[in-house]
Residue, then its C-alpha position, 0 to 999 in steps of 0.5 A: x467887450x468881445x474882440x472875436x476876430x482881428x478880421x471882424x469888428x468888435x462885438x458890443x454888450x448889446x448886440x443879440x448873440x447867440x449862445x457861443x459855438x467855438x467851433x462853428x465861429x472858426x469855420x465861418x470866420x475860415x470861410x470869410x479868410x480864405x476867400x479874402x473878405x473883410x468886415x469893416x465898420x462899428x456895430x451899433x451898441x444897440x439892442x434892437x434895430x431894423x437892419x437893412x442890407x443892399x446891394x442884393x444882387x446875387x445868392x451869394x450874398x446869402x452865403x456872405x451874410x450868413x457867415x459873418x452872422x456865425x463869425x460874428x455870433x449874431x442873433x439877426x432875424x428875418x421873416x419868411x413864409x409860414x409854409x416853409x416851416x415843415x419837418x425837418x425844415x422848420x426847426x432848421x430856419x427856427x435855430x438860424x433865426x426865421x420867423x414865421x410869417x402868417x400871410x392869412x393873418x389880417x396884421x400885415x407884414x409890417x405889423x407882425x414885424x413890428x409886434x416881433x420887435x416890440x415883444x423881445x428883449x434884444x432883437x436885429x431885424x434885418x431886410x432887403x429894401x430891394x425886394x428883390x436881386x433884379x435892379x430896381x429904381x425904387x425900393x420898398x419903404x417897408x423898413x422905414x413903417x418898421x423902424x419907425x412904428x417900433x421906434x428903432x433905428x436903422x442899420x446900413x449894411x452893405x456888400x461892397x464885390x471889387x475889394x469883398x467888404x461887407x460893412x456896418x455904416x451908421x444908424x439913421x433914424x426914421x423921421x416920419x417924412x419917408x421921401x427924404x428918408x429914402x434920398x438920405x439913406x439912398x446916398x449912402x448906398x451910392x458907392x457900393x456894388x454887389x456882385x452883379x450891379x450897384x443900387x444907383 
């Protein structure tokens, strides 16, 4: 098991990584030192998941997330729209692990999120269930159809501002009755902040 950083939790044997870049791992995990953010909690020893993350709340959470997967050299992947994938553009979000969304295609986007997970080997999808960085009382229950069609389960990720934690919690798994999913996985969420709100 690989012990990357002493800021950072151990990397399992069955996370996806990326193929290992020294250099870059270094300048993420500077990045996440000097400006005194902490990973916390246990990645999962899984090699596939649906991995949600809230609260969104601001564009720096993309700057966060995005250096931690490079510290942690994880192969996390997110869809987005097929006209984002241009020159030079395109290659770029292939290699930080976009996929093209088709929103002409008649399977949906659950179900080409779906097909991406089953046809891969080790794959961390992950989500925003907030749709959005604006307060919402509800959130979509697209991860759940996800999780739950792919027969994966489900990562809590979360950004904790007042003490700069992002952290890792526990697997749940999608049990078909989608209401008392969401009031679950809306509890744990409960006690964490974004940079502008919480998701209560």
């Amino acid at each position: 098991m690989n012990h990357p950083s002493p800021l950072l939790p151990p990397v399992p044997p069955n996370m996806p990584q990326v193929k290992p870049n020294a250099f870059i791992r270094w300048i993420a995990r500077s990045a996440l030192r000097l400006r005194g953010w902490k990973v916390v909690g246990t990645l999962p020893d899984v090699p596939k998941v649906v991995m949600i993350i809230a609260p969104h709340s601001s564009n720096w959470d993309g700057y966060w997330g995005m250096a931690v997967k490079l510290a942690l050299g994880l192969d996390v992947r997110v869809l987005g729209k097929a006209s984002l994938f241009w020159w030079p553009l395109g290659p770029l979000l292939l290699k930080l692990g976009v996929i093209p969304l088709d929103r002409s295609s008649p399977q949906g986007t659950v179900e080409q999120a779906v097909a991406v997970i089953r046809r891969s080997e080790k794959m961390w999808y992950a989500i925003t269930p907030e749709g959005t960085r604006k307060k919402v009382t509800h959130w979509k229950a697209g991860f759940l159809k996800i999780a739950r069609m792919a027969d994966v389960p489900i990562l809590a990720a979360y950004f904790h501002y007042p003490d700069k934690t992002i952290g890792f919690g526990p697997l749940f798994h999608a049990t078909g009755n989608d209401a008392a999913d969401m009031a679950s996985i809306r509890e744990y969420y409960r006690p964490w902040i974004g940079k502008t709100r919480g998701t209560v």
